[in-house]
N, C-alpha and C positions, 0 to 999 in steps of 0.2 A: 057641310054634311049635317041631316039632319040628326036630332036627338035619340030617333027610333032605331039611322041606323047606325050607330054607337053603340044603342044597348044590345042591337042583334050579334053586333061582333061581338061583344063582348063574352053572350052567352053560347057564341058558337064554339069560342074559347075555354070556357068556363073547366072542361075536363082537364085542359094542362095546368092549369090552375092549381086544381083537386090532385094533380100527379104531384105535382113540386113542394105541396105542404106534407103531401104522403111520407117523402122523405126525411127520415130523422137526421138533421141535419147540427148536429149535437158534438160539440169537439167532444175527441177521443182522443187523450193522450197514447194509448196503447197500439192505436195504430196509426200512428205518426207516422210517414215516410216521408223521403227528401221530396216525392209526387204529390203527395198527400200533406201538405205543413198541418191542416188541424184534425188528420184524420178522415176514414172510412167517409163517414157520415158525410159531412160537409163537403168534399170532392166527389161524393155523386148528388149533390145538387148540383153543386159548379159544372159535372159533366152534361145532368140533363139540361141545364140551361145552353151550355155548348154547343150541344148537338141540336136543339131545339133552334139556334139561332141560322148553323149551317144549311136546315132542313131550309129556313125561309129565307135563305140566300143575302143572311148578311156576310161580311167580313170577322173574322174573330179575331182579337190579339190577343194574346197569354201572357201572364207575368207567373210563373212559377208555379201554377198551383193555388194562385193566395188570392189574384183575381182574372178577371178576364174583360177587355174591353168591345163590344159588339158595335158597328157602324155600317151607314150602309157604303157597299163597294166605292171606292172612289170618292171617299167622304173627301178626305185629307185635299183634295181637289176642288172643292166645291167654290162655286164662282163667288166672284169676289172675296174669296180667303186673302188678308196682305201677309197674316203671321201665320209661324208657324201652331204657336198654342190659342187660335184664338176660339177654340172649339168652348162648348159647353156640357160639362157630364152631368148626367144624370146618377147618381150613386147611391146603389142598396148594397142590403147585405143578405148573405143567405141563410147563416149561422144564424141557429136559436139559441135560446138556455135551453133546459132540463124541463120536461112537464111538471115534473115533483107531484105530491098526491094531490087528492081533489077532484080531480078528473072523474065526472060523470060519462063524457064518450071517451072512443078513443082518441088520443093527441093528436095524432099519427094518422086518424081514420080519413080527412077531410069530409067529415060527414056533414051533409046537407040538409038541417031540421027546419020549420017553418020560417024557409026564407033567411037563413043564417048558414054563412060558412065554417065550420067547427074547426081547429085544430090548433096546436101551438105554432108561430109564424104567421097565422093568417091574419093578424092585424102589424104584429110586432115581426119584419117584415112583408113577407114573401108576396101580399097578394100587391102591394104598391109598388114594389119592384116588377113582379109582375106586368102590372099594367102600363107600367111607362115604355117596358118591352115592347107590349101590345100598340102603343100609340105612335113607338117607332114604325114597327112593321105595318101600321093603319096610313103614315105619310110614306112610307115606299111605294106600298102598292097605289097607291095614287098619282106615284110619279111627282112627287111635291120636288119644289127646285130651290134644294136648301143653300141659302145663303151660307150658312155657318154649319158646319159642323156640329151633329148630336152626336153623342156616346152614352150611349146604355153600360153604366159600370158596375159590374158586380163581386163584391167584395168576401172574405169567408170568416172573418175574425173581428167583425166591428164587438160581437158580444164581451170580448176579454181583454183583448190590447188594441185593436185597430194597426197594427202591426202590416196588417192586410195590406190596408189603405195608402198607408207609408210607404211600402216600397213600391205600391204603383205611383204614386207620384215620385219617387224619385226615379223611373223609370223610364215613367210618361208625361211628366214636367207639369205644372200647375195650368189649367184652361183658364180661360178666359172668365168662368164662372161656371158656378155649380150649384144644385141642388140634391137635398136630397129626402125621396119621401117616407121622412121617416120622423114623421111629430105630430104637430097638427096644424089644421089649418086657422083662418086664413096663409099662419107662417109664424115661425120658429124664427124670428129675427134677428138672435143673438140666443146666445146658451149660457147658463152660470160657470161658474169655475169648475170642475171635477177632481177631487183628488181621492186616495185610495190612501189608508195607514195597517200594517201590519201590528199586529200585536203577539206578544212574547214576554214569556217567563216561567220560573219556575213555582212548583207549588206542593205546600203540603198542610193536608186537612181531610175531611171528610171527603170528599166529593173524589171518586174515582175516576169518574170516564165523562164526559162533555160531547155530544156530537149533534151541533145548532147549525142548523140553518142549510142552505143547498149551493149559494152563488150568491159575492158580495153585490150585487148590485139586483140581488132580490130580496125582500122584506123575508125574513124568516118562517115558511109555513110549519116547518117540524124541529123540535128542540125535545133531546133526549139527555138523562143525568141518572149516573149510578151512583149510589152512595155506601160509604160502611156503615154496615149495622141495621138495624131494624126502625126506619126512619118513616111507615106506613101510616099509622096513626098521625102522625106532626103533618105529612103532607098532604095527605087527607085533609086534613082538617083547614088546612092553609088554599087547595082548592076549593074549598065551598065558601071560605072567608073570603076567597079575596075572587071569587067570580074565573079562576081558571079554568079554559076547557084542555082537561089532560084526566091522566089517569094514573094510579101507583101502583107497582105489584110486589113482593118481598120476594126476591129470589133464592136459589137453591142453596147460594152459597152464602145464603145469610145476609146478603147484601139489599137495598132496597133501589128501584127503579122508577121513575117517574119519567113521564114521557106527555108534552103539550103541544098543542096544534095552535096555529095563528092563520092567519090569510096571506099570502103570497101578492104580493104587488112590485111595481118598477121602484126599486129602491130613492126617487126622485119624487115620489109621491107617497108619502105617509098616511098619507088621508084614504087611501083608497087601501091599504092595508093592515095587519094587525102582529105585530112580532112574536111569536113564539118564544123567540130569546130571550127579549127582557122579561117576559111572562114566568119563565122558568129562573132567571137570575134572582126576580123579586120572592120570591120561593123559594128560593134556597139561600138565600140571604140571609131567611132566620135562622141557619143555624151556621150559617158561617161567613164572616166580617170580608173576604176577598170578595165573594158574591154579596153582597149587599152593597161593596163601593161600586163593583162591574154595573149591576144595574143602575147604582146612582148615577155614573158615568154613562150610559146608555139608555135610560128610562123617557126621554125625549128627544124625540127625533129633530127638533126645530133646538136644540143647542143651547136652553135654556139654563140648562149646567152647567155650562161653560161660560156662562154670563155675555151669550150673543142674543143680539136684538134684531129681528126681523129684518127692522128698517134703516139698518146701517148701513148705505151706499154711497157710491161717489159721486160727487157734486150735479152729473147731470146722466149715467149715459144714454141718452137719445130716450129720456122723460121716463126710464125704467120703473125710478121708485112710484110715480105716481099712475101705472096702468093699470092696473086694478082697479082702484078707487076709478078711475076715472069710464071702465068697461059697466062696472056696477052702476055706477051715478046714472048712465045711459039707459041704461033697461036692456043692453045687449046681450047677456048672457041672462036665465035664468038658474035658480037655486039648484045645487045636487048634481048639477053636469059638469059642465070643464070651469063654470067660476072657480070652487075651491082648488081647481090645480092652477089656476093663473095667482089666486092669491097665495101659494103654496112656491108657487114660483120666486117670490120675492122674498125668500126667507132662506137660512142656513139648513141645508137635511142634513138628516146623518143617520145611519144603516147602519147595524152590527149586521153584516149579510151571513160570516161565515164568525165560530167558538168552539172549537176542540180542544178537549184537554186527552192526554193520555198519557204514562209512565209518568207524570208529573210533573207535565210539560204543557203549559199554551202555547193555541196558534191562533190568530182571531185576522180577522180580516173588518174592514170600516169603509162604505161606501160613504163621502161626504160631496155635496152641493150649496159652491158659495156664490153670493152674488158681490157686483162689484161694492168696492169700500170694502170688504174684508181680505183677509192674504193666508194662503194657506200657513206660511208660516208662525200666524198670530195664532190661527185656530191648532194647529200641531203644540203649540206651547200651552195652551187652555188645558188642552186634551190631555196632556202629558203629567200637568200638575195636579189633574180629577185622576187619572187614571192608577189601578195599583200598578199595572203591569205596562213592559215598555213599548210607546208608540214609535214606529219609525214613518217617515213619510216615503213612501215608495211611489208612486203616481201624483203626477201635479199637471193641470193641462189648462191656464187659467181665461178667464170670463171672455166671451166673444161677440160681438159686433157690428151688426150693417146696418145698412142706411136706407131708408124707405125712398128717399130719393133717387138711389140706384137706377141705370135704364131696369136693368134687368129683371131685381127688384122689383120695381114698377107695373115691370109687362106680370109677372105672378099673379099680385095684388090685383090686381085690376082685372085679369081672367078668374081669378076668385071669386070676387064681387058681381061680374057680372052673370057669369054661370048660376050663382046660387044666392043676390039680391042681400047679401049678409053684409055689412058693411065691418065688423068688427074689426077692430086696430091689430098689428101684429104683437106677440106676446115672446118674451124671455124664457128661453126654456131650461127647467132643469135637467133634461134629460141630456146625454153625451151621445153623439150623432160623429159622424162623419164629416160633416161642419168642423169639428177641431182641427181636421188634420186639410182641409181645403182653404179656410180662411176666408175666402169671398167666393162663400155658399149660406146658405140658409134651408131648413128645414121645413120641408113643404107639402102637410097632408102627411099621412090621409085622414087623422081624425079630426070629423069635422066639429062644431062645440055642440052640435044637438048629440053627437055619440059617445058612451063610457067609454075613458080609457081601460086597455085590456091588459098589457103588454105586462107580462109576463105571470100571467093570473090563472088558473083553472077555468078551462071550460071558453078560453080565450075563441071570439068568435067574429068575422066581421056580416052585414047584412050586406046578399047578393044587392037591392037596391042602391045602398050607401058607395057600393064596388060600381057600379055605372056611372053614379054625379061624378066621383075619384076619378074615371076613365076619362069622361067627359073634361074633367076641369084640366087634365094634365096632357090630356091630346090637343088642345087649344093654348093652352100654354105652350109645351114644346113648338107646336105649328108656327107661333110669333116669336118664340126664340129665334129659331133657324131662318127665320126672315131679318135678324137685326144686323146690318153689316158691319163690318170691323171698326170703319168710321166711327160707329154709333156706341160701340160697349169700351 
């Protein structure tokens, strides 16, 4: 098939596309039902995906509400199957975060500006999810005579627990191999470690009311602080000193308020965003020693507080420590695009995503990203001994890896490469994918290194073009999967 008519399907498409990011697909506690596990929002995405897949006459399997598996009729069949799991999934999610402010369009609108698809989900996932949909339903209609088994999986909780994902595998048992597009390209080959710390304690000082940040595993775009007494002038003066963009006002009841704006980014990338939180912590520090440790304890994101070093890794995994250096030295990537998130890759993050103080009480939440050589339990002891207040470790999901020799592996790389002439090496990723919970999967697209990552930022957009090469490279992909027979993976 040729290139042109790829992109025709694609734009024939393009409307349900523009429907499924329309959907605020946003857990809602509040309307939680035993139908509904993450709520309203996210189960009418799951439904219009549902229905959408009935319309084109695939098969649908249900797991609860949490996901749903699409195939074409009589997959489970397909000639030369010997096993029963030797399928391969394709696995998205549908769940976003929160738009949070910023937003010039609407989030929500799927609006379509010079050639860009506007909304929250359209990079971070909905529209690669999407298109793998697409690429199924582009080899049905063509009657393709799949060796193996696809499955289009789509998941509704990767954003919080991936909870989702778990109980379809323990439902639907582990395939054969997975992907899933949700990183970047060429491939997400292995992921850092993930872990998540709650913080808690009690408190008493100036400082009233605390209310940072939107979602631990987003960079803080708004950090709000009430304080006692008439604190206008001191914070004043400490926004013009130290370059804060916020504001102060004295309230009615005497009390003072200050209120600062950061930039919103994937909590696994620092570089691409600006914290709010420690913004306001280092502010408020002066005038009180709990906030002046909090920010010492949070003031970098790369863990330099903690007395961790970039390049602490274990003896080899599959030449991690030296990928960078080794992408740079080539001329492969250039400056300002996905280099510093590969170099960013190879370092320890750390997130204050979520800091509430109220009645005089913390809650704080800590998105961290290790690579291998360090163990969350070293880093929780670090943490614990900087920190005024108690860390517990609540989430642990540690560092993961494949192998480029992989068949299946292989078949990726190599429809990457030849689709789009880019030879670049696969990259470590620190973001948490659905890769943790499959184990032999890998993270594959859509962002390619010539495009900014978006996920989870304002005004989050992907280009209608960049959405045809993506179609293109994962209809050919899939195509060579479902040709590999069971012998062979």
């Amino acid at each position: 098939m040729g290139t042109m008519d790829l992109e025709t399907y694609f734009y024939a498409h393009l409307k349900q596309l523009q429907e499924l990011i329309q959907i605020p697909s946003v857990y809602d506690k509040a309307s939680v039902t035993p139908d509904m596990p993450y709520g309203k929002g996210v189960a009418a995405a799951l439904e219009y995906m549902r229905q959408l897949a009935y319309q084109d006459g695939f098969e649908v399997l249900e797991y609860d509400g949490r996901a749903i598996g699409i195939r074409v009729t009589g997959a489970e069949n397909a000639p030369g199957r010997t096993a029963k799991n030797d399928r391969v999934d394709i696995a998205s999610h549908l769940d976003v975060v929160e738009p949070g402010d910023g937003w010039t369009v609407d989030p929500f609108g799927a609006v379509i500006r010079d050639g860009k698809l506007y909304g929250r989900g359209s990079q971070d996932m909905k529209t690669s999810a999407f298109l793998t949909y697409l690429a199924l339903k582009k080899l049905k209609e063509e009657g393709f005579p799949f060796q193996r088994e696809l499955r289009i999986v789509l998941g509704c909780d990767e954003e919080r627990t991936m909870e989702d994902m778990i109980y379809y595998v323990e439902k639907a048992g582990l395939p054969a191999f997975a992907f899933t597009p949700d990183g970047v390209f060429p491939m997400s080959i292995g992921e850092k470690g993930a872990l998540m710390w709650r913080l808690s304690g009690s408190y008493e000082g100036p400082v009233e009311e605390l209310d940072c940040g939107v979602q631990c595993n987003v960079i803080s775009p708004k950090a709000m602080a009430r304080c006692r007494g008439d604190w206008q002038a001191v914070f004043q003066g400490c926004l013009e000193e130290m370059g804060i963009d916020g504001c102060v006002e004295r309230m009615e009841d005497g009390s003072t308020r200050v209120r600062v704006n950061g930039v919103a980014a994937h909590a696994s990338q620092p570089q691409e965003g600006h914290s709010a939180t420690v913004d306001l912590l280092r502010l408020l520090g002066r005038i009180d020693p709990v906030m002046e440790n909090l920010y010492q304890s949070f003031r970098d994101p790369y863990g330099s507080q903690l007395g961790v070093m970039g390049n602490d890794f274990a003896e080899d995994p599959s030449e991690q420590k030296n990928l960078a250096q080794d992408l740079l030295g080539r001329g492969t990537l250039e400056q300002g695009t996905i280099e510093q998130d590969i170099l960013a890759q190879e370092q320890f993050t750390m997130n204050l995503g979520i800091l509430r103080l109220q009645n005089g009480e913390f809650y704080g939440e800590v998105d961290g990203r290790y690579p291998f050589g360090m163990t969350s339990e070293d880093l929780t002891e670090r943490l614990a001994r900087k920190c005024a207040l108690k860390v517990s470790l609540d989430y642990d999901s540690v560092p993961t890896m494949n192998q480029e020799e992989d068949p299946f592996v292989k078949i990726l790389l190599d429809t990457y490469r030849e689709q789009t002439g880019d030879m670049s090496r696969p990259v470590v990723s620190g973001g948490v994918s659905y890769s943790k919970v499959f184990g032999h999967c890998v993270a594959y697209g859509p962002v390619c290194p010539w495009m900014d990552m978006l996920a989870h930022q304002a005004d989050e957009y992907v280009r209608l073009e960049d959405c045809v090469t993506a179609f293109r490279i994962y209809y050919e992909a899939m195509k060579r999967l479902a040709q590999i027979k069971s012998s062979e993976g």
